[in-house]
TIVO-2410 file (N, C-alpha, C; in nm, 3 decimals):
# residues 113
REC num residu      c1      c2      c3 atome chaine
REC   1      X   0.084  -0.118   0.000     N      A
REC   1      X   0.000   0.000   0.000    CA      A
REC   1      X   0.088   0.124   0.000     C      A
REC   2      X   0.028   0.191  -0.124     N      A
REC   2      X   0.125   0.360  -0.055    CA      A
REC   2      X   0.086   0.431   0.013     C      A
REC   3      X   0.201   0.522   0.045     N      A
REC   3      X   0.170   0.626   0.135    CA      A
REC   3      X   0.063   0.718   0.135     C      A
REC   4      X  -0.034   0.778   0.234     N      A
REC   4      X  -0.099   0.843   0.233    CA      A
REC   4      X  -0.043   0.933   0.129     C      A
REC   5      X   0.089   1.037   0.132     N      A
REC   5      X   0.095   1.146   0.068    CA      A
REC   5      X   0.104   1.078  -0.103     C      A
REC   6      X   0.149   0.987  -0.084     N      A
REC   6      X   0.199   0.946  -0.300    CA      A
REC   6      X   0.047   0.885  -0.293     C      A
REC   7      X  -0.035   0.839  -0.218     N      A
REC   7      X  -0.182   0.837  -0.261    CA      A
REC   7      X  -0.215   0.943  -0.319     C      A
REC   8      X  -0.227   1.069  -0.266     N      A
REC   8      X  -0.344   1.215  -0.277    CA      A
REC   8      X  -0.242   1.232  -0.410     C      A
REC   9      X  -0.127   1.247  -0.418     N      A
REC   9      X  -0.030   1.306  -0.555    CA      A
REC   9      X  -0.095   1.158  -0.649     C      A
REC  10      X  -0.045   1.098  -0.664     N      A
REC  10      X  -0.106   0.985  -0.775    CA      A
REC  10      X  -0.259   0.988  -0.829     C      A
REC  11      X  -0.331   1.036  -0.736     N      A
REC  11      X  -0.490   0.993  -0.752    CA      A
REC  11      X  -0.509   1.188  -0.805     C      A
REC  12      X  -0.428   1.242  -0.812     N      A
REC  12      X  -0.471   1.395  -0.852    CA      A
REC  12      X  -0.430   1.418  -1.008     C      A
REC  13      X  -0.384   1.365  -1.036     N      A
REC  13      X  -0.353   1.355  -1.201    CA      A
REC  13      X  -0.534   1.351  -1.283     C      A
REC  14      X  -0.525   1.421  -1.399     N      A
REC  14      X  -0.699   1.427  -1.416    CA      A
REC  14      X  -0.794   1.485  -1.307     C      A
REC  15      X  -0.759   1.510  -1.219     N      A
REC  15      X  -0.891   1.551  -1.175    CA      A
REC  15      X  -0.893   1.701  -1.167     C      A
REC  16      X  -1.042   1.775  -1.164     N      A
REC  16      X  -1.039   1.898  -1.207    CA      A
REC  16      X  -1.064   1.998  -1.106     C      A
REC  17      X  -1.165   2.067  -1.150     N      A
REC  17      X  -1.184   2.115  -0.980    CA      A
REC  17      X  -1.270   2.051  -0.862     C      A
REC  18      X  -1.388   1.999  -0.937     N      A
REC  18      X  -1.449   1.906  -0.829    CA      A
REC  18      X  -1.439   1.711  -0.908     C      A
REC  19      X  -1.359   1.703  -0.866     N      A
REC  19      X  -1.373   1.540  -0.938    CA      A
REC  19      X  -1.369   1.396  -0.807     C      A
REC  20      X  -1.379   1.335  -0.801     N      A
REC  20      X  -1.370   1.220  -0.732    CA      A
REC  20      X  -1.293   1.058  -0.771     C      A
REC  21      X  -1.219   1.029  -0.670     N      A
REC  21      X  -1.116   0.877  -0.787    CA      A
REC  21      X  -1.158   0.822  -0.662     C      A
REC  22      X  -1.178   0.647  -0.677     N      A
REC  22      X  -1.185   0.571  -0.540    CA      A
REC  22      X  -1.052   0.478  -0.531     C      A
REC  23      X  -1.005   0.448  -0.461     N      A
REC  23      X  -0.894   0.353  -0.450    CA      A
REC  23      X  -0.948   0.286  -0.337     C      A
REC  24      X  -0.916   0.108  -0.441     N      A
REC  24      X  -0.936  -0.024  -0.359    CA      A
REC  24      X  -0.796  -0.081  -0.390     C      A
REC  25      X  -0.774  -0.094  -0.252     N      A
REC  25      X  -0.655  -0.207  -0.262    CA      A
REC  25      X  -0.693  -0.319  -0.291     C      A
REC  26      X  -0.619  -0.435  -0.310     N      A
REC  26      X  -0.683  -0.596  -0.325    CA      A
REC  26      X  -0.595  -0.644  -0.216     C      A
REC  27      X  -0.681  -0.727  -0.089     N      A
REC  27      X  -0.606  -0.810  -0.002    CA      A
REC  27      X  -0.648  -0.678   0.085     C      A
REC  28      X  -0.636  -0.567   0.118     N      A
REC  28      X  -0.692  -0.477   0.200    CA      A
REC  28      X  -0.850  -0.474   0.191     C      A
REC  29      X  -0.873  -0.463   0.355     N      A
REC  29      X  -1.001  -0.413   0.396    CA      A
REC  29      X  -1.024  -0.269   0.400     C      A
REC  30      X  -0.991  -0.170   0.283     N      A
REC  30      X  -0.993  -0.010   0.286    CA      A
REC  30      X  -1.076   0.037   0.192     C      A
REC  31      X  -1.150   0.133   0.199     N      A
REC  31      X  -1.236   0.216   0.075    CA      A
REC  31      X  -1.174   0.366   0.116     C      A
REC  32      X  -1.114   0.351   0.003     N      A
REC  32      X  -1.050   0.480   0.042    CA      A
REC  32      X  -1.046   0.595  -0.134     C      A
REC  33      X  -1.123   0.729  -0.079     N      A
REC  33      X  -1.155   0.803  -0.184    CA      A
REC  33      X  -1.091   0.936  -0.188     C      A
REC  34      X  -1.053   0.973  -0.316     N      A
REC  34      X  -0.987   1.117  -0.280    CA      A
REC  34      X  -1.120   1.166  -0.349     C      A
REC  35      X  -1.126   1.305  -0.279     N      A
REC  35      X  -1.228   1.425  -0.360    CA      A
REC  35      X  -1.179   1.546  -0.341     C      A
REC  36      X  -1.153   1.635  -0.489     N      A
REC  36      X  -1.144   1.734  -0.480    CA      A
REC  36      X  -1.237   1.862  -0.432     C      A
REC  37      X  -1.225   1.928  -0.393     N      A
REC  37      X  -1.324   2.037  -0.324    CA      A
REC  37      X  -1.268   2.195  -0.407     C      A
REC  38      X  -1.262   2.233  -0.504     N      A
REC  38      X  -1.211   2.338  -0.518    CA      A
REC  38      X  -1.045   2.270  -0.533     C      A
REC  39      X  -0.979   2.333  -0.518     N      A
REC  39      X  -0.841   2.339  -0.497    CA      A
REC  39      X  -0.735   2.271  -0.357     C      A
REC  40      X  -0.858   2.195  -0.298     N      A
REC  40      X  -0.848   2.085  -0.166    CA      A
REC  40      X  -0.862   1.996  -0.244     C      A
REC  41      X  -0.821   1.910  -0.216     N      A
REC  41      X  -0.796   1.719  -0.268    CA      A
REC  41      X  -0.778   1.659  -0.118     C      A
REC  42      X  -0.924   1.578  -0.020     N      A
REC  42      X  -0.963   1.541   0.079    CA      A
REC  42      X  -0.918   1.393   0.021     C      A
REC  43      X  -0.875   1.311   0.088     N      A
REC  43      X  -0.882   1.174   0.117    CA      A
REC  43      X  -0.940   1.148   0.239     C      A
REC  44      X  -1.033   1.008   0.214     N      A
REC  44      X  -1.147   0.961   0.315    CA      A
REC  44      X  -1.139   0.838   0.309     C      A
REC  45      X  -1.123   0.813   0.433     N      A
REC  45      X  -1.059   0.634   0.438    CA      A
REC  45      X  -1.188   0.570   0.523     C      A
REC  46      X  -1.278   0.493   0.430     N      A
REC  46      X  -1.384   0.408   0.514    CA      A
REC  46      X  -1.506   0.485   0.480     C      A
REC  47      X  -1.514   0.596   0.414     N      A
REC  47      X  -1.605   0.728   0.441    CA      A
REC  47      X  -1.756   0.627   0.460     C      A
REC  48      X  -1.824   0.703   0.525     N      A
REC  48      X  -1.981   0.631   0.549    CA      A
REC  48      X  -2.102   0.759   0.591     C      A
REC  49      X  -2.209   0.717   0.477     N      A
REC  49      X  -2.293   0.854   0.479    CA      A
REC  49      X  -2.375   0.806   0.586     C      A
REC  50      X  -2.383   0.936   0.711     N      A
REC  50      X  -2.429   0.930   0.856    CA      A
REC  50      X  -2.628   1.009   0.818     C      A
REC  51      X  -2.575   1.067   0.729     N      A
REC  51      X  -2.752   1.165   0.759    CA      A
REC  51      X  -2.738   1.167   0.586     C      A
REC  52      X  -2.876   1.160   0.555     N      A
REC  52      X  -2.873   1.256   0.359    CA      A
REC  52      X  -3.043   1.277   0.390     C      A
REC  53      X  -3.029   1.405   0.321     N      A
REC  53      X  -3.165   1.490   0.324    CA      A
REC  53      X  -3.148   1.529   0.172     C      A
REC  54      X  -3.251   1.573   0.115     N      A
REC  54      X  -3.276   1.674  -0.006    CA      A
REC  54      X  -3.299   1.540  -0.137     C      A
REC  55      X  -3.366   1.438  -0.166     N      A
REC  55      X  -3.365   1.362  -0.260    CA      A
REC  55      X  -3.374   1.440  -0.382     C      A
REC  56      X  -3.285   1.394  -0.520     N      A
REC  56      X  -3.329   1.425  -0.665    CA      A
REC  56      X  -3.270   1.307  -0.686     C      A
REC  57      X  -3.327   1.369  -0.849     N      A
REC  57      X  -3.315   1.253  -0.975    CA      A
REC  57      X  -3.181   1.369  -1.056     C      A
REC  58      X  -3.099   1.270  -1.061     N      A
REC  58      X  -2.991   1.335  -1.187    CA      A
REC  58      X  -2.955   1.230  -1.269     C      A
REC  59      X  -2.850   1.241  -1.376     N      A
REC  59      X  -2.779   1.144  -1.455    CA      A
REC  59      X  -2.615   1.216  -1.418     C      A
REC  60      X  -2.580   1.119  -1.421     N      A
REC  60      X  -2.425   1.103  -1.397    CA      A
REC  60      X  -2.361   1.025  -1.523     C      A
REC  61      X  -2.216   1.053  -1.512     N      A
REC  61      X  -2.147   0.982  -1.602    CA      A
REC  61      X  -2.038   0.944  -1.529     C      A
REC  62      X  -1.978   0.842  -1.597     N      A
REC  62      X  -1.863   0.753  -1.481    CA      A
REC  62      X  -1.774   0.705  -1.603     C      A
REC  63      X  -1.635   0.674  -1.521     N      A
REC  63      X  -1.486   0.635  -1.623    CA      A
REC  63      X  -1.504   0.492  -1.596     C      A
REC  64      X  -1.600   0.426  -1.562     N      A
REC  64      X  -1.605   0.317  -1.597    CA      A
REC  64      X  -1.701   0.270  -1.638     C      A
REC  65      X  -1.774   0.359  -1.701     N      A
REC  65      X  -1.900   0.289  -1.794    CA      A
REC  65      X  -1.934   0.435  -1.875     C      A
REC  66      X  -1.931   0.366  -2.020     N      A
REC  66      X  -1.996   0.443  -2.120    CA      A
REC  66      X  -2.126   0.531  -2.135     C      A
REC  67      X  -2.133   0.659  -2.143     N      A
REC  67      X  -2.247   0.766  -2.128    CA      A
REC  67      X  -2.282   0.819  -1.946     C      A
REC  68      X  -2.380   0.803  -1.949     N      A
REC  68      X  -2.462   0.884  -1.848    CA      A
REC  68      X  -2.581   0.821  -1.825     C      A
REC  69      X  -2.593   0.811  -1.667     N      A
REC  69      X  -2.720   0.701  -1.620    CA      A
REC  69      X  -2.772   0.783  -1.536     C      A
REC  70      X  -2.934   0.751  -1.528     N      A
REC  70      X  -3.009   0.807  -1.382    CA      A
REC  70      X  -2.936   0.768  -1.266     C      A
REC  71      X  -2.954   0.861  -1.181     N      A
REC  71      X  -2.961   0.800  -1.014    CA      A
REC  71      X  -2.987   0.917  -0.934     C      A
REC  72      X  -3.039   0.855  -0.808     N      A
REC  72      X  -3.117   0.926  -0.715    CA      A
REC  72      X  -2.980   0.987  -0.654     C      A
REC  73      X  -2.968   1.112  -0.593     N      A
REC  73      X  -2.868   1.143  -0.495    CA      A
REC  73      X  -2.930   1.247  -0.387     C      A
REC  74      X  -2.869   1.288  -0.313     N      A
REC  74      X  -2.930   1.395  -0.208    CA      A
REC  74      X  -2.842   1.502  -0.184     C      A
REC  75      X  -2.933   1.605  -0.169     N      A
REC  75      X  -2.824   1.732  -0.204    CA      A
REC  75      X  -2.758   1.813  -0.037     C      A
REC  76      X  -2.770   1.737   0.037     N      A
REC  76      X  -2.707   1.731   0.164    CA      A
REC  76      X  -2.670   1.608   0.243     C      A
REC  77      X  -2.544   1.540   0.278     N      A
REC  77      X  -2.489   1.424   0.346    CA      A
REC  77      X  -2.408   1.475   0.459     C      A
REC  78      X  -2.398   1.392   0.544     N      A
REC  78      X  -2.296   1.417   0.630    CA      A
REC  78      X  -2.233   1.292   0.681     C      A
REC  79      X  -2.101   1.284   0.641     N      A
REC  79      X  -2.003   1.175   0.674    CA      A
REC  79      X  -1.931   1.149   0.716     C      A
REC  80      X  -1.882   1.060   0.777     N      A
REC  80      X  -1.784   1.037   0.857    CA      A
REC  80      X  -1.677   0.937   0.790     C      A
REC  81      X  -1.545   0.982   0.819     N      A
REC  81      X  -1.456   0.917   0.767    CA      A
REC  81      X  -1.309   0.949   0.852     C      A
REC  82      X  -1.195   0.896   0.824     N      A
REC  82      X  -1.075   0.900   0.846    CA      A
REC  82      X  -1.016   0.961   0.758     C      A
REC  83      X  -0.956   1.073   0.816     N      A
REC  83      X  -0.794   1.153   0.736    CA      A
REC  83      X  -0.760   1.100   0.656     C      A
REC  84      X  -0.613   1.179   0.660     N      A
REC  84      X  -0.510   1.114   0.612    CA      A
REC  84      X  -0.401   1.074   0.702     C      A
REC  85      X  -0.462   1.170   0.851     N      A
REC  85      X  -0.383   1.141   0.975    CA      A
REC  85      X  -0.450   1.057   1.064     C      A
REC  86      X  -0.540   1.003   0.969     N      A
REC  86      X  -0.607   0.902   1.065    CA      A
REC  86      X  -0.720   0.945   1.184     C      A
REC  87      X  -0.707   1.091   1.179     N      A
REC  87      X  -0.840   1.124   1.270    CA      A
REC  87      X  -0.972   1.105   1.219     C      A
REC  88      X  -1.052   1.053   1.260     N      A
REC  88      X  -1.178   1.091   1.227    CA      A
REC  88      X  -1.268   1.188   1.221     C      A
REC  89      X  -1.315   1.233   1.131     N      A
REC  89      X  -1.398   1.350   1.119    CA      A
REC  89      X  -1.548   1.327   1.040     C      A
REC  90      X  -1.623   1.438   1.134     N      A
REC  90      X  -1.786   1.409   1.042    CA      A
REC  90      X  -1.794   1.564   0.957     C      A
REC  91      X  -1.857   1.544   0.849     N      A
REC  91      X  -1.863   1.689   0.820    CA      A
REC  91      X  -1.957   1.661   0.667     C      A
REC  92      X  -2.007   1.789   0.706     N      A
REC  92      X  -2.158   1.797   0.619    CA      A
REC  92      X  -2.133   1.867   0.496     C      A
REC  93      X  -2.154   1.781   0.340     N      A
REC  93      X  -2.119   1.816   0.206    CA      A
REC  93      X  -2.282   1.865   0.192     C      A
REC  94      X  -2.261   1.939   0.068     N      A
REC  94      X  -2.347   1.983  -0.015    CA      A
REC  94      X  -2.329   1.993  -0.180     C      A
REC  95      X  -2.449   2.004  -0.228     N      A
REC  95      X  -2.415   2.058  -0.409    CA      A
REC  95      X  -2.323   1.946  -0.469     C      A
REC  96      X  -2.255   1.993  -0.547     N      A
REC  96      X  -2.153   1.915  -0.646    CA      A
REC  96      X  -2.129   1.802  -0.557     C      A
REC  97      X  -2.049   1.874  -0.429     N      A
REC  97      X  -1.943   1.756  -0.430    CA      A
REC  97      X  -2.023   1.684  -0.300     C      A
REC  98      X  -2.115   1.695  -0.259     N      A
REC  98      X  -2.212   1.574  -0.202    CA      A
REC  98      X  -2.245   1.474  -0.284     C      A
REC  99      X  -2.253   1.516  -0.403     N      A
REC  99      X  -2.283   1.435  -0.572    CA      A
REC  99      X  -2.172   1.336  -0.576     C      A
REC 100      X  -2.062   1.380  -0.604     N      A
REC 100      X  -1.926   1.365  -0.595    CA      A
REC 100      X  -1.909   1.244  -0.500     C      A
REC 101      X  -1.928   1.260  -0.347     N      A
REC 101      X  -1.870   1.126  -0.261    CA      A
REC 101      X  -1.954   1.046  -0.265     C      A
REC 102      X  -2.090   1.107  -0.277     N      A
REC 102      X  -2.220   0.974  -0.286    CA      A
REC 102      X  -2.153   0.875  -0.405     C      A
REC 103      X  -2.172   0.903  -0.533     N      A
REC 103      X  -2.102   0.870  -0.670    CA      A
REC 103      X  -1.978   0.741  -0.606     C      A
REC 104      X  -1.894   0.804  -0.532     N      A
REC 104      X  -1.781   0.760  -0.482    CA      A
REC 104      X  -1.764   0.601  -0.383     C      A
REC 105      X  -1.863   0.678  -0.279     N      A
REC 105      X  -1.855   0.572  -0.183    CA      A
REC 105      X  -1.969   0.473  -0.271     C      A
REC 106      X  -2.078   0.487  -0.356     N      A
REC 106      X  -2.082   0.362  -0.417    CA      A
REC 106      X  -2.050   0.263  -0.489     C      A
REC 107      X  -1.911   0.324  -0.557     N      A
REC 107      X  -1.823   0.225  -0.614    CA      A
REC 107      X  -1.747   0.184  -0.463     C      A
REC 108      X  -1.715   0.210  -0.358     N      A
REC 108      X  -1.682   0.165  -0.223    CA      A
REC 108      X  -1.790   0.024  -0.213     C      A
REC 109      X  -1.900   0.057  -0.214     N      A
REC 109      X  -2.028  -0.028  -0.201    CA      A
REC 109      X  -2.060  -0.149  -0.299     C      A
REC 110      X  -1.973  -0.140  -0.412     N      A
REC 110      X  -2.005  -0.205  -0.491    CA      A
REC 110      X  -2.129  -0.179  -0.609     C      A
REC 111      X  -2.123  -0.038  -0.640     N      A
REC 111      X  -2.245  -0.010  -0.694    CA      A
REC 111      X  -2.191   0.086  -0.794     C      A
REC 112      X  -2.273   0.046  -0.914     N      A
REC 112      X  -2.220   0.136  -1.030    CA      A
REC 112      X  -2.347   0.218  -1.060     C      A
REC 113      X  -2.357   0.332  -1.130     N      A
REC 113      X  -2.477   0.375  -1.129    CA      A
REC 113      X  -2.539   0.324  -1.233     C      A
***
């Protein structure tokens, strides 16, 4: 496994201002996602959505499947996850990039849209 820091540098290549990459190790028990926020690039190790309010319908598009699909998302989450220092923190997304980790932690989940 690499380092937290050559994680966030490796997984930032392509991504723009708000983008999202998930990294699964194989043989590790980790879901671990970087998301950009603006000009922040957050890594979230385990992340797990605690509250979601605001249901819609959008279409998304994903780098691992061709075009753009429905799916339900919510335009407020609040999650909890691990650093990069390993603290845990909860903290409440909105807009884009609530879009963004939902999107995220369901390839964590096993779920494509």
């Amino acid at each position: 496994m690499l380092p937290i820091p050559d994680i966030i540098r490796r997984e930032r290549w392509g991504m723009g201002k708000e983008f999202g990459r998930l990294r699964m190790d194989s043989g590790q028990h980790r879901r671990i996602i970087v998301v950009a926020n603006g000009a922040r690039h957050m890594l979230m190790h385990n992340p797990e959505i605690l509250e979601a309010a605001g249901p819609y319908e959008t279409e998304e598009g994903c780098l691992s499947l061709e075009g753009t699909r429905p799916c339900k998302r919510y335009r407020r989450i609040k999650v909890r996850y691990l650093d990069e220092c390993w603290t845990e923190r909860t903290f409440t997304f909105t807009g884009y990039v609530a879009e963004i980790i939902q999107h995220e932690i369901d390839h964590c989940n096993g779920v494509l849209i």
